[in-house]
VMD Tcl script that draws the C-alpha trace (Angstrom):
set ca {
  {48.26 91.83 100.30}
  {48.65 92.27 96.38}
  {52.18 91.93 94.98}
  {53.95 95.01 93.86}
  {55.77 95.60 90.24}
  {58.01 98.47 88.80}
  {56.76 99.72 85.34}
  {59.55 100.24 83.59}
  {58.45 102.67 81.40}
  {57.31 105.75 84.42}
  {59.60 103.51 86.84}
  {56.50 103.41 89.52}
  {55.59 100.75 91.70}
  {52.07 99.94 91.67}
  {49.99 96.77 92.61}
  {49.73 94.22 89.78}
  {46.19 95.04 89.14}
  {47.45 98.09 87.83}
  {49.11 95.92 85.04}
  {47.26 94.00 81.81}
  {47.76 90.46 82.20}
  {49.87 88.25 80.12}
  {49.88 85.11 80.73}
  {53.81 84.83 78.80}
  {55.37 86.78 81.69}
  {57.06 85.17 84.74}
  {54.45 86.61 87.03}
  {51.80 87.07 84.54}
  {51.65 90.40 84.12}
  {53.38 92.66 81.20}
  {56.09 94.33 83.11}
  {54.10 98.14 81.86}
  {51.83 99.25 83.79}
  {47.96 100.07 82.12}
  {48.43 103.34 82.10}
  {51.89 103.94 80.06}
  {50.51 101.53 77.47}
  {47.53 103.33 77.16}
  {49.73 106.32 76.43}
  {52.00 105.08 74.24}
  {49.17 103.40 72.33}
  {47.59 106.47 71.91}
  {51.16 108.40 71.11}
  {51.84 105.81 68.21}
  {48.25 105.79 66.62}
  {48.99 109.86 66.93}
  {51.98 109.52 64.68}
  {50.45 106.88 62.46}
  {47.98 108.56 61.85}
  {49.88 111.88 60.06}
  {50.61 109.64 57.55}
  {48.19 109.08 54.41}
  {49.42 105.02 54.04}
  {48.31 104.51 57.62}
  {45.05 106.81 57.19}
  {43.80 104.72 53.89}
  {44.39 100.80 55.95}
  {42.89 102.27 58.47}
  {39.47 103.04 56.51}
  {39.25 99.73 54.39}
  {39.68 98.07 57.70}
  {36.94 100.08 59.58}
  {35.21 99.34 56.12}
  {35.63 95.71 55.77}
  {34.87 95.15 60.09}
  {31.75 97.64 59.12}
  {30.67 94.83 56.29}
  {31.82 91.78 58.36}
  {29.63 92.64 61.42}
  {26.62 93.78 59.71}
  {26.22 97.03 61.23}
  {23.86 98.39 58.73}
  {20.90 95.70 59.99}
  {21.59 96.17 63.28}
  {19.49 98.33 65.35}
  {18.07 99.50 61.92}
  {14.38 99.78 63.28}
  {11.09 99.14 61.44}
  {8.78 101.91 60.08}
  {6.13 100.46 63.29}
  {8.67 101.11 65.57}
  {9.76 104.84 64.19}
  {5.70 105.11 63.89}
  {5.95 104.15 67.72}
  {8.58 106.28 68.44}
  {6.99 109.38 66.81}
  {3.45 109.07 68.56}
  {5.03 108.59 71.93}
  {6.83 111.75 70.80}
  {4.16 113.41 70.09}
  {1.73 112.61 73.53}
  {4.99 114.02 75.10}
  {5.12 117.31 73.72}
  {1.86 118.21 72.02}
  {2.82 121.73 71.98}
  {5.60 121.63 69.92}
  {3.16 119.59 67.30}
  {0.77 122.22 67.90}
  {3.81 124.85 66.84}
  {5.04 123.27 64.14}
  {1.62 122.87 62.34}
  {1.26 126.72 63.28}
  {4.58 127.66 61.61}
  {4.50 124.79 58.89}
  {3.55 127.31 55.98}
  {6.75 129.47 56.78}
  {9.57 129.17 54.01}
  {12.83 128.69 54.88}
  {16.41 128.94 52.54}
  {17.58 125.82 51.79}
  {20.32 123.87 54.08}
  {18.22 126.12 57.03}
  {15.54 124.78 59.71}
  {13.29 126.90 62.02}
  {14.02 126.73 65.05}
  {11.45 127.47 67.83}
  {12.62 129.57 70.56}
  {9.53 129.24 72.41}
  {6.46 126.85 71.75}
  {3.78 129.37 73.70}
  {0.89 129.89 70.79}
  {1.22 133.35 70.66}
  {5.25 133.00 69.40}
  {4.44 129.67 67.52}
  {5.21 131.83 63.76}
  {8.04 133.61 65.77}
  {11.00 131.51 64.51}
  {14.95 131.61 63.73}
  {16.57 130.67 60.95}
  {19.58 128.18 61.77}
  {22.11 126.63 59.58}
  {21.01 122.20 60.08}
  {24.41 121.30 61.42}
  {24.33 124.46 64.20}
  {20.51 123.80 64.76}
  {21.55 120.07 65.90}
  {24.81 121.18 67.37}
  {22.38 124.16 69.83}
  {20.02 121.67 70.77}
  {23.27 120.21 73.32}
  {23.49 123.73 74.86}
  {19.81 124.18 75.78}
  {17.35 122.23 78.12}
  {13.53 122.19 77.09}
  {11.33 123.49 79.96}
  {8.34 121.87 79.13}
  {6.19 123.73 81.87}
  {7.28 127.04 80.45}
  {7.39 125.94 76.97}
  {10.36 127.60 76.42}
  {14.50 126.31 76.84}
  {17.19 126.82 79.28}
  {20.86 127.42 79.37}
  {22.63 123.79 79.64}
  {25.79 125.71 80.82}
  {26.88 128.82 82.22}
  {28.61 131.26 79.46}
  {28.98 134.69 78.88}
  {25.80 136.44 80.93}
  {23.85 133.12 80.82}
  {23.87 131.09 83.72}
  {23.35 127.65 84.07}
  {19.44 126.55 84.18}
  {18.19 130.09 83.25}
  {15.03 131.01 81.08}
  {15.58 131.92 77.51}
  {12.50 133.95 77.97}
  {12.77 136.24 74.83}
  {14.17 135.81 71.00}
  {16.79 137.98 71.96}
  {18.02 136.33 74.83}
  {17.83 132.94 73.01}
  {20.05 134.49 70.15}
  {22.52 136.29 72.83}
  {23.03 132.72 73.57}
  {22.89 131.13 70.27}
  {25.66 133.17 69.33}
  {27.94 132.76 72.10}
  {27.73 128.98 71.99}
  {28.82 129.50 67.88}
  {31.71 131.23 69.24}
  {32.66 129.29 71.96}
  {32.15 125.49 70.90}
  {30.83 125.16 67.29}
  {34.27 126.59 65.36}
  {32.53 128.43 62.53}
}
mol new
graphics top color blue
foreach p $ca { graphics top sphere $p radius 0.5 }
foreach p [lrange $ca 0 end-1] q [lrange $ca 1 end] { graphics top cylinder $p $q radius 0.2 }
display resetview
């Protein structure tokens, strides 16, 4: 049977696995449990982080451990391997190739990307027009039905339940919009 400790921070008694170890402390343990540091970890970088002193350290150290590590050659792959990437890609999903070549001659305003609604031939030039940061920010809301060629509600919202067919350009704006609304604060 494990020993039991009272935090004294919440005042519970919990099982000392429930406490980080330090090996300074009679029994070995700190005498707060895991979860009340976690919270007042998270409560002071809260606070420290209002102010602009705390703010600045904090990004020449993110900065400097950024440097130190080497982050920018890591995982930094070769053009063969984003060649790789793209032709697996592209035997995936030929119809969305075949789309995009369809609909490569339409223009589109600057800081805007088409967005397919549906890859089927006959509504390959059948497009929308979507901001780039809410074209990448839709693409979490909708699942690509590759039999169908077309995409599906990730979650339920609105009308739209989860799963269903965004069988028409209307329906797949409907949608568009309510996500905007809902999750992308614009």
């Amino acid at each position: 049977m494990e020993k039991i400790k009272k935090c004294i921070r919440c005042g519970e008694e919990k099982v000392l696995s429930a406490y980080y170890k330090h090996l300074q402390m009679a029994d070995g343990h700190l005498n707060k449990c895991a979860k009340c540091c976690k919270e007042q970890s998270m409560e002071r970088h809260k606070k420290l982080s209002q102010t602009s002193e705390f703010v600045l350290s904090e990004r020449e150290r993110t900065r400097e451990r950024y440097h130190r590590l080497n982050y920018k050659g890591k995982n930094n792959p070769t053009a063969e391997d984003r060649k790789k990437t793209i032709q697996s890609y592209i035997s995936r999903y030929p119809e969305k190739k075949k789309a995009r070549a369809l609909s490569s001659n339409l223009k589109c305003v600057d800081g805007f990307q088409n967005h397919h609604w549906s890859y089927n031939e006959k509504d390959a030039k059948d497009v929308i027009q979507l901001p780039l940061n809410e074209h990448a920010r839709l693409h979490c809301y909708i699942i690509y039905d590759q039999e169908r060629m077309m995409y599906r509600c990730a979650i339920s919202i609105g009308n739209f339940i989860q799963n269903q067919l965004l069988d028409t350009k209307q329906n797949h704006l409907e949608y568009y919009y309510l996500i905007k609304s809902q999750f992308m604060n614009l």
